[in-house]
Structure formats: C-alpha cells, structure tokens
Residue frames as qw, qx, qy, qz and C-alpha x, y, z in Angstrom:
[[0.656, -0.602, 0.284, -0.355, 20.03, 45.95, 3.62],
 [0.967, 0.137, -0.014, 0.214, 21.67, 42.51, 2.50],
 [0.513, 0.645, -0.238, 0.514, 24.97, 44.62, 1.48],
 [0.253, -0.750, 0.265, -0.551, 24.79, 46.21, 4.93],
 [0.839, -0.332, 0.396, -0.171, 24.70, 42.74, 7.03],
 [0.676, 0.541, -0.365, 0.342, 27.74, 41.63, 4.44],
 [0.185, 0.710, -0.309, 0.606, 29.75, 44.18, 5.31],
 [0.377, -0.620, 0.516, -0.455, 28.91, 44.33, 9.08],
 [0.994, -0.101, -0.014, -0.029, 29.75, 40.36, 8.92],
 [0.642, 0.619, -0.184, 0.414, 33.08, 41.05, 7.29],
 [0.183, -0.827, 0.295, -0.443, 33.75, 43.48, 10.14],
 [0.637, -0.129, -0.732, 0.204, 33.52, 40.66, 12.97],
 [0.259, -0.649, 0.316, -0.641, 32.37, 42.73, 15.68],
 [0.917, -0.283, -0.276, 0.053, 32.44, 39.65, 17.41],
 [0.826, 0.205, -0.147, 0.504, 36.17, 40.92, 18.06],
 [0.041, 0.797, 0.167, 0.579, 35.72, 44.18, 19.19],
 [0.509, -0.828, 0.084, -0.219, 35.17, 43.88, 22.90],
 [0.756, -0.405, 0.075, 0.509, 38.36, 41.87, 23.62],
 [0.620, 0.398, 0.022, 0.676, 40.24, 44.32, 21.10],
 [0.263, -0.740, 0.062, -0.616, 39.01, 47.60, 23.60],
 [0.790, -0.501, -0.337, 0.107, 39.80, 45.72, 26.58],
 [0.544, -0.221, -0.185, 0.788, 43.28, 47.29, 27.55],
 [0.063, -0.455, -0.154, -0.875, 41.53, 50.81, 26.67],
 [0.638, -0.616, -0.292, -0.358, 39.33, 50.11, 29.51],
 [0.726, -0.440, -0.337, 0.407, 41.71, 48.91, 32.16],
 [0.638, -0.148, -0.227, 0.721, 44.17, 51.83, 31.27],
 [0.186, -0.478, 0.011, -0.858, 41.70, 55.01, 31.59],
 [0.650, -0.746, -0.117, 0.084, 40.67, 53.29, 35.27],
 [0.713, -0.246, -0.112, 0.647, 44.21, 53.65, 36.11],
 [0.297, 0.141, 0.059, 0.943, 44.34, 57.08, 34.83],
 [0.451, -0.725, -0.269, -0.446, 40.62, 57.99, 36.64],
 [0.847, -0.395, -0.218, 0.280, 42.41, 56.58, 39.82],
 [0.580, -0.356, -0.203, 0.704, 44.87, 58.75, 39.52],
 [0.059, 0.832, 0.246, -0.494, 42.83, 62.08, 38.51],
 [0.016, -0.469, 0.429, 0.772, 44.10, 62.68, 34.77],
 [0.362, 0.351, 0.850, 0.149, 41.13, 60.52, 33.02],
 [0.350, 0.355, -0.269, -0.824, 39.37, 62.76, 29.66],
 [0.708, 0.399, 0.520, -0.266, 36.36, 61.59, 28.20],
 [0.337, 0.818, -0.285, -0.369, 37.73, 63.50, 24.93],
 [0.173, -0.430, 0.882, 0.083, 40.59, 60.50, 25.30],
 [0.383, 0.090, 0.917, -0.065, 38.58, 57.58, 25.78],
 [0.697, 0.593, 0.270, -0.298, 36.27, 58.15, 23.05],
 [0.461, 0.805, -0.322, -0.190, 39.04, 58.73, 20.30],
 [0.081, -0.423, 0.901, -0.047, 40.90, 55.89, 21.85],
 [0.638, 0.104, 0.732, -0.215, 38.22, 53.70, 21.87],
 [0.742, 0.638, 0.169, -0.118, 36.86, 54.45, 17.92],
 [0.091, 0.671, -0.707, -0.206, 40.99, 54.46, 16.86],
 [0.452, -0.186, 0.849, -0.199, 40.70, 50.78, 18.27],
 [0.721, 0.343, 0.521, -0.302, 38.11, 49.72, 16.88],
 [0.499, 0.747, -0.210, -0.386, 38.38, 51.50, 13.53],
 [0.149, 0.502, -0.852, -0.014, 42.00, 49.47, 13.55],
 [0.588, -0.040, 0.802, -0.100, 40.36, 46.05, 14.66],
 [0.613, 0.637, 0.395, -0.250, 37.95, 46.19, 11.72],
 [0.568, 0.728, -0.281, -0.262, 41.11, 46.76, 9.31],
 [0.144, -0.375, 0.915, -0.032, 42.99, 43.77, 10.69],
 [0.634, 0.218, 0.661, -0.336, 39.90, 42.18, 10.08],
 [0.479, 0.771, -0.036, -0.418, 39.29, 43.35, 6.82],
 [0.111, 0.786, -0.595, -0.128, 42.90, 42.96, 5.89],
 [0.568, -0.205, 0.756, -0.250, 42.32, 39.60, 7.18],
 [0.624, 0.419, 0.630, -0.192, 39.98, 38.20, 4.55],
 [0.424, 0.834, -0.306, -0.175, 41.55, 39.79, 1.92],
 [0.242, -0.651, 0.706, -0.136, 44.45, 38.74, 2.73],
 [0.436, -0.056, 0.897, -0.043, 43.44, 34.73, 3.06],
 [0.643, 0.583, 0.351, -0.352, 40.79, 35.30, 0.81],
 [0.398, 0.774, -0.404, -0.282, 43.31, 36.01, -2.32],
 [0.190, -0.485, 0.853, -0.029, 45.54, 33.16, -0.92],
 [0.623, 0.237, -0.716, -0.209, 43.47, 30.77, -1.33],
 [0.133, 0.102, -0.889, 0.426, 44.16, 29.70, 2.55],
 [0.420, 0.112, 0.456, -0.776, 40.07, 30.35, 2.88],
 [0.307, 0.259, -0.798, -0.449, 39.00, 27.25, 1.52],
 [0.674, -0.215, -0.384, -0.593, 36.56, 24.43, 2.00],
 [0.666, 0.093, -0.641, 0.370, 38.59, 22.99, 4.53],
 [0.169, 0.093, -0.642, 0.742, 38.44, 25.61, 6.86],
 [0.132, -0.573, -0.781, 0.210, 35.95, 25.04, 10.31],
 [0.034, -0.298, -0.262, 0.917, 35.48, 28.72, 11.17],
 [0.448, 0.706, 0.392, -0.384, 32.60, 30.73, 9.83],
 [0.622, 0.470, 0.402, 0.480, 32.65, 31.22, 6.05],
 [0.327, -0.327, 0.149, 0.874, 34.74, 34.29, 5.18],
 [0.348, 0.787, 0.148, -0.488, 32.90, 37.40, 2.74],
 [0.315, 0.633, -0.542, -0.454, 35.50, 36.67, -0.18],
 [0.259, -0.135, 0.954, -0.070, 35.42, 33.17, 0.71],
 [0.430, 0.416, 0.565, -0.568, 31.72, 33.30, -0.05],
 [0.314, 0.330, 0.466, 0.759, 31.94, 35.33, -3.10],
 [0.125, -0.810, -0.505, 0.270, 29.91, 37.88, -0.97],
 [0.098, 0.906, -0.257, -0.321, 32.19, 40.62, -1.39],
 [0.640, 0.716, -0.149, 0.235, 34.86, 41.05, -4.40],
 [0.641, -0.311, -0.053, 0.700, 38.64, 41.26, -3.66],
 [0.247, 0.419, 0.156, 0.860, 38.65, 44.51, -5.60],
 [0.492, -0.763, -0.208, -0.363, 35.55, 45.70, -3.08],
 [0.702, -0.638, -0.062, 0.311, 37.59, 44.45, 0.42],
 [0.594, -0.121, -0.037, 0.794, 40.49, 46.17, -1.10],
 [0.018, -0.594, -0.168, -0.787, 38.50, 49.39, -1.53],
 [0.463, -0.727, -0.291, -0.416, 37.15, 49.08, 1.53],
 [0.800, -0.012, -0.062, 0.597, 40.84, 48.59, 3.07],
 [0.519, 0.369, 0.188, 0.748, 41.60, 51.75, 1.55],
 [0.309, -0.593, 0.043, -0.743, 39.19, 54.26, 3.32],
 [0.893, -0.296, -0.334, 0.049, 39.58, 52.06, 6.44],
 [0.609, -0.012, -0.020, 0.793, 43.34, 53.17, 6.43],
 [0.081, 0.615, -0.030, 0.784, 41.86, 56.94, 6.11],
 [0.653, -0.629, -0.344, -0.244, 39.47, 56.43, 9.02],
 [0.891, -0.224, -0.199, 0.342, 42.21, 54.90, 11.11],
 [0.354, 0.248, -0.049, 0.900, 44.78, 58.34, 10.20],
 [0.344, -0.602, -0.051, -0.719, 41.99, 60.78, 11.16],
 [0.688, -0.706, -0.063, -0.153, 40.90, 59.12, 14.38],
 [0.728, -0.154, -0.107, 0.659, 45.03, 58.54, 15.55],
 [0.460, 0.254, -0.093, 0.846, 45.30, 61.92, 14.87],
 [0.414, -0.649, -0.286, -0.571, 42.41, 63.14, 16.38],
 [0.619, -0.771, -0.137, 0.058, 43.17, 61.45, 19.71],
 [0.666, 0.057, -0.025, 0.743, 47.17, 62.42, 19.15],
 [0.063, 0.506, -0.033, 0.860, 46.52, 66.19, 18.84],
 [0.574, -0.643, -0.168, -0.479, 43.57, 65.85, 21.79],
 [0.858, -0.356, -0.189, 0.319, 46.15, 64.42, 24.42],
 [0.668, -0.009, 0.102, 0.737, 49.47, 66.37, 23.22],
 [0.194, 0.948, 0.188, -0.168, 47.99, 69.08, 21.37],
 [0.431, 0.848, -0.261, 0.163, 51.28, 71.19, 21.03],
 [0.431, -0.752, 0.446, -0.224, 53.00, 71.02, 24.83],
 [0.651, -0.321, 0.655, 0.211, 54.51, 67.07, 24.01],
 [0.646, 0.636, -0.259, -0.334, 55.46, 67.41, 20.86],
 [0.121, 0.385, -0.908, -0.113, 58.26, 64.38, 21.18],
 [0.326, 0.064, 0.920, -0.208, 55.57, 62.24, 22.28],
 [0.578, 0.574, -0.137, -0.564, 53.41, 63.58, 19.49],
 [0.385, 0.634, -0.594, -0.312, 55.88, 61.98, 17.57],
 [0.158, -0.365, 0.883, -0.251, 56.25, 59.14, 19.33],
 [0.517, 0.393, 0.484, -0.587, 52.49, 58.13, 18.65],
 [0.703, 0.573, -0.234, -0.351, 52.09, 59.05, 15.30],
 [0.350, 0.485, -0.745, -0.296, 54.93, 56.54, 14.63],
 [0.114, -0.066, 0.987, -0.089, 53.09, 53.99, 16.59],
 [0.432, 0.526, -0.064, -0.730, 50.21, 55.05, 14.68],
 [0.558, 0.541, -0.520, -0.355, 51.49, 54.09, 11.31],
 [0.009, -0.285, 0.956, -0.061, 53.36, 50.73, 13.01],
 [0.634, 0.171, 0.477, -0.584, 49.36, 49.75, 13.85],
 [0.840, 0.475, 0.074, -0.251, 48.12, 49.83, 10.56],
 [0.360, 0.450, -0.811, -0.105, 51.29, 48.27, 8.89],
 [0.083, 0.205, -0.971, -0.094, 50.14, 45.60, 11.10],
 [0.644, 0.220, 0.543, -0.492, 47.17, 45.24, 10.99],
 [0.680, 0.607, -0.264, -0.316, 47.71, 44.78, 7.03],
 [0.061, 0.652, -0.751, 0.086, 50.68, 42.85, 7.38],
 [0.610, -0.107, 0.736, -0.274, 49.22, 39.90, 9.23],
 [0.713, 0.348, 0.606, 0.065, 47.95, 38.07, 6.07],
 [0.645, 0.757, 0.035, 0.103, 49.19, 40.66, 3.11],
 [0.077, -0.802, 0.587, 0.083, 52.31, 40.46, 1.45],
 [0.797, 0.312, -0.515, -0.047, 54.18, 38.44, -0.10],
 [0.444, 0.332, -0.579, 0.598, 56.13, 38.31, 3.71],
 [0.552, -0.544, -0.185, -0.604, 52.75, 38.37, 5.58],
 [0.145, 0.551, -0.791, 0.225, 53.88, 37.90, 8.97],
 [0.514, -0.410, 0.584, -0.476, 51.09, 35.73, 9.87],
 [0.991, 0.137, -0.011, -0.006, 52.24, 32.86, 7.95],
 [0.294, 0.667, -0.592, 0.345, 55.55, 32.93, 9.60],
 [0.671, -0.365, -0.601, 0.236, 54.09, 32.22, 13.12],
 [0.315, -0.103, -0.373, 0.867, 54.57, 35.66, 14.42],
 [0.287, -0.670, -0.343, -0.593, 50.73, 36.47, 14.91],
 [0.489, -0.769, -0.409, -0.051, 50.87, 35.81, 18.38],
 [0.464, -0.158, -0.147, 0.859, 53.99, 38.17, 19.08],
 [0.031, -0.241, -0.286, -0.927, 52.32, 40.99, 17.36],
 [0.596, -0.529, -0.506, -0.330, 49.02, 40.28, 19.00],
 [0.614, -0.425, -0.328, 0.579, 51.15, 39.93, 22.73],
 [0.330, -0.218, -0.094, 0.914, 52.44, 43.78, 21.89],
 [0.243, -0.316, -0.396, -0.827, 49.63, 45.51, 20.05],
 [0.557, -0.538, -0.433, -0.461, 46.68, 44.36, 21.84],
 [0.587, -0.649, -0.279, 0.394, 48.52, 44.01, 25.61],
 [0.497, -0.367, -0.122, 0.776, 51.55, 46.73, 25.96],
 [0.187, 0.056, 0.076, 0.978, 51.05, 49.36, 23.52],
 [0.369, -0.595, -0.592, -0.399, 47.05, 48.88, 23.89],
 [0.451, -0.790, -0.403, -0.100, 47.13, 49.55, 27.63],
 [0.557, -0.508, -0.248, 0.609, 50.55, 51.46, 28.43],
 [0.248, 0.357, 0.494, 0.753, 50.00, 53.27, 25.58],
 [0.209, -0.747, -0.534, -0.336, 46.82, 54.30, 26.18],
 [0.666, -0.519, -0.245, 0.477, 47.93, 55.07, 29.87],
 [0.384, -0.125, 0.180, 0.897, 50.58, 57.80, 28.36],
 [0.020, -0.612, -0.471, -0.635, 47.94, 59.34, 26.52],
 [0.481, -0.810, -0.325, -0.081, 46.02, 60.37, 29.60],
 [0.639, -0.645, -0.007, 0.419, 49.04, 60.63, 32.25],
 [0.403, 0.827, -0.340, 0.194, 51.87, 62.22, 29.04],
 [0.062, -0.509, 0.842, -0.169, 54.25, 59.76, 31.63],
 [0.585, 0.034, -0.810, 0.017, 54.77, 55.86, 32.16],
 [0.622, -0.483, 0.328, -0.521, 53.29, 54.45, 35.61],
 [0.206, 0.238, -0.946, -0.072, 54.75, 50.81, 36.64],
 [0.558, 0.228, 0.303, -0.738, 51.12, 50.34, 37.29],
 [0.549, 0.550, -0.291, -0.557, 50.16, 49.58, 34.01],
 [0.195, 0.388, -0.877, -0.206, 53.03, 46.92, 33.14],
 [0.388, -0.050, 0.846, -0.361, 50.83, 43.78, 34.70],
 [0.551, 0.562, 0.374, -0.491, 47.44, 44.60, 33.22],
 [0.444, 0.744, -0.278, -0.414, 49.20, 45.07, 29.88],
 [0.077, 0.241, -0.963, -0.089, 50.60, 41.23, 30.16],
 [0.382, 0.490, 0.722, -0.304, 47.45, 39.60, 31.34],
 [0.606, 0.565, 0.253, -0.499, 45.71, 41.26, 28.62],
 [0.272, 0.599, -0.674, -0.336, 48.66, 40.79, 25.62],
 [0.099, -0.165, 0.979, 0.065, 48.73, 36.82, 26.79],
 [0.431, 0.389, 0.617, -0.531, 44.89, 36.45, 26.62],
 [0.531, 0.644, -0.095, -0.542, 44.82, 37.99, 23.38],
 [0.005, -0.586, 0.779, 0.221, 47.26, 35.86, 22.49],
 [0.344, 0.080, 0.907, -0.230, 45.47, 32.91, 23.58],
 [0.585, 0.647, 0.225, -0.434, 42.54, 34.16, 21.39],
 [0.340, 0.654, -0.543, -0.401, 44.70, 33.97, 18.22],
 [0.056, -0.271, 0.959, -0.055, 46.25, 30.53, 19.24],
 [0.574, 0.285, 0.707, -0.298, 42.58, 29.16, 19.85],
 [0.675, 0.538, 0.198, -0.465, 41.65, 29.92, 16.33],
 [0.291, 0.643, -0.654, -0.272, 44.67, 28.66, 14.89],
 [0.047, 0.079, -0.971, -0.219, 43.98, 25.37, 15.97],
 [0.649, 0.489, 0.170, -0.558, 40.72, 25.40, 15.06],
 [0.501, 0.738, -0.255, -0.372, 42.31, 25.90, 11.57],
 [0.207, -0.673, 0.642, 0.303, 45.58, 24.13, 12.00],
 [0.542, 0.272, 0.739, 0.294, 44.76, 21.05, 8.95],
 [0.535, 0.716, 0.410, 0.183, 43.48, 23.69, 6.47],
 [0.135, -0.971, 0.188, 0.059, 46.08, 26.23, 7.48],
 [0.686, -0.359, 0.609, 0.172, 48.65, 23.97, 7.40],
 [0.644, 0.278, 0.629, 0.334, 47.52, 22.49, 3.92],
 [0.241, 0.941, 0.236, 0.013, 47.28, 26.26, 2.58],
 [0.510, 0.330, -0.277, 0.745, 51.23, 27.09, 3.31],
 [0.159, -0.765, 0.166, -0.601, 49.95, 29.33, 6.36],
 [0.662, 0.124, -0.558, 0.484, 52.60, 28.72, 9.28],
 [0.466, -0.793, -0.136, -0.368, 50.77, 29.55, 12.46],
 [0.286, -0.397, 0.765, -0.418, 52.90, 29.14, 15.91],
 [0.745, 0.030, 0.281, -0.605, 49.94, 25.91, 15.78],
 [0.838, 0.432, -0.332, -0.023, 51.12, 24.41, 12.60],
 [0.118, 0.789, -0.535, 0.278, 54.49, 24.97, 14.17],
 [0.412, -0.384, 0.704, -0.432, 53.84, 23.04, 17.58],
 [0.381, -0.080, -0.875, -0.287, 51.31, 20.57, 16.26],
 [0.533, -0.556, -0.490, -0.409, 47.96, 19.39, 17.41],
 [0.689, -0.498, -0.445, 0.282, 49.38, 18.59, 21.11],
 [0.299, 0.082, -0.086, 0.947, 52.37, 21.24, 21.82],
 [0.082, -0.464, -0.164, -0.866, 49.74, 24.01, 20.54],
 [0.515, -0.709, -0.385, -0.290, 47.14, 22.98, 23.27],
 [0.662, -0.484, -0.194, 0.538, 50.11, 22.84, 26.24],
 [0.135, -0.008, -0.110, 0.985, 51.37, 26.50, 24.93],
 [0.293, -0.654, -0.226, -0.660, 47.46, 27.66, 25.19],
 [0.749, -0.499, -0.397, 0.182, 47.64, 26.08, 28.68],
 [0.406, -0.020, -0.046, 0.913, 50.88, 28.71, 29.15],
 [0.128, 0.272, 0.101, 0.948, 49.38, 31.32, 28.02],
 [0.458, -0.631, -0.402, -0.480, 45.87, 31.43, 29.49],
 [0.755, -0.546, -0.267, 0.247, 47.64, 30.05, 33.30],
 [0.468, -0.063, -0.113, 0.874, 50.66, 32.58, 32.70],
 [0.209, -0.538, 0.024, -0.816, 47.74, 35.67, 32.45],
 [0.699, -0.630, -0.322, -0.099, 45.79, 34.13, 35.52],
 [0.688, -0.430, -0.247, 0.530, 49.20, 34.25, 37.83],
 [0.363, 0.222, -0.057, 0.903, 50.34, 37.61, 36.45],
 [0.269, -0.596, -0.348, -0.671, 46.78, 39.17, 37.25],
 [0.686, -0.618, -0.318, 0.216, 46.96, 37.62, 40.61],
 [0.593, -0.157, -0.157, 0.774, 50.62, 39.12, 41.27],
 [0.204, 0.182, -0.077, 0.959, 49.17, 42.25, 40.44],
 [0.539, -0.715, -0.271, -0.353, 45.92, 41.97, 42.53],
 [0.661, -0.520, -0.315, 0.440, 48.40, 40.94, 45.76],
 [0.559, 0.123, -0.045, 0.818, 51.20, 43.77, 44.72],
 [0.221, -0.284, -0.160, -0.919, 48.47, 46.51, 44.28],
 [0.426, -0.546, -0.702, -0.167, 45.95, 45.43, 46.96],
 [0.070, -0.322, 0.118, -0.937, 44.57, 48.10, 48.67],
 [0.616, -0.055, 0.505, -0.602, 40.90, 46.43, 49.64],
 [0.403, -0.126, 0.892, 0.164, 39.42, 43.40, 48.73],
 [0.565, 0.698, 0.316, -0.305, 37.42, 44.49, 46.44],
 [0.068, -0.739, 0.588, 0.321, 40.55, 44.97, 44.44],
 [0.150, -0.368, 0.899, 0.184, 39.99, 41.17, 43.52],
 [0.765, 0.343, 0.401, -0.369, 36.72, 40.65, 42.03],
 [0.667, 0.452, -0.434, -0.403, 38.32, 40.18, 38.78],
 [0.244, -0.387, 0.883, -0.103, 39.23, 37.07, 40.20],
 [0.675, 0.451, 0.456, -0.366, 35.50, 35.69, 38.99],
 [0.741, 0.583, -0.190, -0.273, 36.67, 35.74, 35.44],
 [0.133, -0.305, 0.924, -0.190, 39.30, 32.71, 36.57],
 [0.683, 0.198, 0.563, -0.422, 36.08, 30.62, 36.77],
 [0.773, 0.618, 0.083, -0.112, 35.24, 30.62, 32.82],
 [0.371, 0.674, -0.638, -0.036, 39.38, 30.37, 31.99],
 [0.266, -0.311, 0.893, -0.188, 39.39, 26.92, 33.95],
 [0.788, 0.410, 0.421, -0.185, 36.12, 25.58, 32.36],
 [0.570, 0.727, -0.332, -0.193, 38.14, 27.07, 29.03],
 [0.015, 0.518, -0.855, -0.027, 41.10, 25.26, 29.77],
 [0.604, -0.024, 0.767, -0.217, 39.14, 21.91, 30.90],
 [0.648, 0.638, -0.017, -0.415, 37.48, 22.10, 26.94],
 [0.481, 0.637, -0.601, 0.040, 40.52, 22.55, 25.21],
 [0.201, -0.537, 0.817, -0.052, 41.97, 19.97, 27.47],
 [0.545, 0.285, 0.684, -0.392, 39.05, 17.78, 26.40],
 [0.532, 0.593, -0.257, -0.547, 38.84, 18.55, 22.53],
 [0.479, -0.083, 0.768, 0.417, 39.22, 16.07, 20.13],
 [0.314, 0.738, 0.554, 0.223, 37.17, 18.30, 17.40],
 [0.317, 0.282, 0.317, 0.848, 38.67, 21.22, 15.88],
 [0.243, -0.658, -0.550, -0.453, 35.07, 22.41, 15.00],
 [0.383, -0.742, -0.536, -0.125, 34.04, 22.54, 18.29],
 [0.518, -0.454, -0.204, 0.695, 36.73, 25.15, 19.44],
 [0.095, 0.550, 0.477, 0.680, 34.72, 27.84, 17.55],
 [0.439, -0.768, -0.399, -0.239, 32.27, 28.57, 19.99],
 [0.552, -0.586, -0.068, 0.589, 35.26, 29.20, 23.01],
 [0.435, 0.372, 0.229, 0.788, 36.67, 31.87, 20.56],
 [0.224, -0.661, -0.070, -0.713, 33.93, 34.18, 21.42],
 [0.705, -0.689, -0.167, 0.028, 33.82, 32.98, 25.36],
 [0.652, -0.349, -0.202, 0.643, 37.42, 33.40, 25.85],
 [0.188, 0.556, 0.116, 0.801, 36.90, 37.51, 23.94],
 [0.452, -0.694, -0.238, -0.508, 34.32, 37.82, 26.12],
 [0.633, -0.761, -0.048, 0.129, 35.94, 37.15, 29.62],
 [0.540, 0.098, 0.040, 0.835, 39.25, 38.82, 28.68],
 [0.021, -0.573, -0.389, -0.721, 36.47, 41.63, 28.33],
 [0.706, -0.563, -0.314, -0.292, 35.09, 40.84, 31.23],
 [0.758, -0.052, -0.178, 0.626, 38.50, 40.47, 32.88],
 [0.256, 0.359, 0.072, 0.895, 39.55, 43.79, 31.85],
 [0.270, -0.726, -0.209, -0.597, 36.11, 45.59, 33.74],
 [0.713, -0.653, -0.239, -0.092, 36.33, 43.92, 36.50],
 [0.669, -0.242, -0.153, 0.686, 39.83, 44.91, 37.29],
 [0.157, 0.486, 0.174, 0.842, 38.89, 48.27, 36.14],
 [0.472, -0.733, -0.197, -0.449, 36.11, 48.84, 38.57],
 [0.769, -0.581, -0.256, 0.074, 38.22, 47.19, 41.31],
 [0.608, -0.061, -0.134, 0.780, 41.07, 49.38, 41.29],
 [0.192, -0.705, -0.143, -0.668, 38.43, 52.62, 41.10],
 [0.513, -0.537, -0.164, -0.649, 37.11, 51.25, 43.90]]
C-alpha cells in the first residue's frame, strides 16, 4: 500500500484538473453546437491525463538525475529526491507511460476520424508524438528545454491552443473562431501556473544550472510578467464574454476573477518563496474552475 501512495505522489494529481481544463471548455463549444461524443471526451480526457502524469513523471526524473532536486528546493520533496523511487524505476515507469499515452491518442484518433479524415488522422497522430516529446523534453536531455526558459512557451501551446482547439477539431473535424479566446485564457493561466512555481524555486533552480524564464527575469521582473499573464487571461476572457454574449449568464465565469485578484494581491505581497506553494494549487484550481464556468455559460 506504501508503494501505491509513492507512486500516486509521484503522479501529482494535484495537476490534473488544470491540465483537463481546455478539454472541458472545448466539448461545451462542440455540445453548443450539436457535434459533442461522449466516446470523445472520455479518450480525450484519459489521453490528457495519461500525458500530464508523464510530464510529471518525466519531471522528476528528469531533475531528479540532475541533481536540480536538492535540499534547497521549497516545493514538496520529489520521489527520487527522497530516494522513494529509483531512477531506473521512474524510468521504467516512463516507459509504459509512453505506451499508455500511444494507445489512448490512438484510441481517441481512430474514434473521431476513424477512416473519412484521414489527413487529419495524420495531422493528430503527429501532434500526438509532438506531446510526448514534450512532455519528456521539459527536464530530459542533455537540451532539456526547460532549462532554457522555454517551459512557459510550451505550456502557452500545449495546455491552451492545441489542448482546446485541438480538442474542438476532434469533435467538429473543422476549426471554429470560437475556440481561439478560451484557448488563450487557458494557455496564459497555465502559464502562470509554471511561472508561480518557478519562483518558488528560482534560488535553488538558479544554483542547479536550471534557466527558468524566472531565473531569467529575476525575483522582481518574474512577479510583473505573472502580473501579465494572469491580467492578460482576465481581459482576453472578458473580450470573449462581450464578443460572444448572448445572455448574461454567459458571464458567470466572471466569479473566478475574484480568487485571480486575491492571487495577484499575494504574489504582490510575497516576500517568502515558501509561501507561494500553497497558490500553486489555488491558481490550478480556479483556471479549473474558470474553464466550467465558461463551459456551462456558453451551454446555457
């Protein structure tokens, strides 16, 4: 049972719901417009996941070998960090991760396309494969790209555009300029998630060789680009509650604005690292929360 609560530590399901958010906005948009499959959203949602949990995975490996998981850093203690799990274990468990991850892409690829879009077949599968490369990518490699400073690009396009116009295509097999908003608001959020935990980190990340965007800016800079990124999803979401307003119900997600202005007051308020631990999981969780409540209000 120990081995089992490891493992499902390792995972971080803590990460999960913001990583399903743009799966959620873009099968309302494709109920809304009468082409929503349950068949979809299940195989899109466990693809998602399956893939958070090897970016995770990939994660700790990844820093764990480096070295950059060290006594230095605030976050929770890592599974290789520990000595909980082996590097030879997270890299087995990497390995059938990556199978998981092929079967469910192809599962929901054939259940969308089947035979009848066979260029977009293709078109998938190769953002498929681009996934996992990055989910692995982010911390392995000798060229890992997130000690370059290019987590939160990757994060901006994975987890906002290809998460929710992607998805979108699945269902609809066409683009909707619908879509584009929701799929910024969520990309910059996520974004913002990365960025918060980098400066968490940024003194043991820093002293490890790992070159967040954080390290980059420094202690001040980094907080004025989270300020960007959290106030640049709040005005896109608006622009696309006014553009697309239909009733006012249309704007309840406006309520998750509330907890991104207390967030912002924090972080404007920090002078402890440490204590920008705990907002990790509040800002996952109303990006999550974000994400429903513009779902339900464009159903409805």
């Amino acid at each position: 049972m120990k081995n089992i609560s490891i493992w499902i530590s390792a995972m971080r399901l803590r990460t999960l719901p913001l990583s399903v958010s743009g799966i959620i906005i873009a099968s309302s948009f494709a109920a809304y417009n009468g082409c929503f499959d349950w068949s979809i959203f299940t195989l899109a949602i466990l693809t998602t996941v399956s893939l958070q949990i090897l970016s995770n995975l990939a994660n700790d490996y990844g820093d764990g070998v480096r070295g950059t998981d060290n006594d230095e850093r605030l976050g929770p203690e890592r599974a290789i960090q520990s000595g909980a799990i082996s590097p030879e274990m997270m890299f087995d468990a990497i390995k059938l991760n990556i199978l998981i991850c092929i079967a469910f892409a192809f599962l929901l690829i054939f259940t969308a396309f089947g035979s009848q879009h066979f260029l977009l077949a293709l078109l998938f599968f190769g953002l498929g494969i681009a996934s996992v490369i990055a989910a692995l990518r982010y911390t392995i490699g000798g060229d890992a790209y997130g000690y370059r400073g290019l987590g939160d690009i990757f994060v901006f396009i994975f987890f906002g555009l290809v998460s929710v116009i992607g998805c979108y295509i699945l269902y609809a097999k066409t683009l909707d300029h619908v879509v584009f908003l929701p799929a910024i608001t969520i990309g910059l959020l996520s974004a913002a998630v990365l960025n918060l935990n980098n400066m968490r980190d940024i003194e043991s990340d820093k002293n490890a060789g790992k070159i967040t965007m954080a390290v980059k800016l420094g202690e001040e800079k980094s907080k004025k680009y989270h300020y960007f990124l959290i106030m640049s999803a709040i005005i896109v979401s608006g622009l696309f509650g006014i553009l697309y307003y239909t009733s006012v119900f249309n704007l309840i997600f406006i309520l998750a604005y509330i907890p991104l202005f207390i967030h912002l007051k924090k972080v404007k308020e920090n002078k402890d690292p440490k204590s920008l631990d705990p907002e990790l999981k509040k800002i996952a969780l109303t990006t999550f929360f974000l994400s429903v409540l513009m779902a339900v209000g464009h159903l409805f």
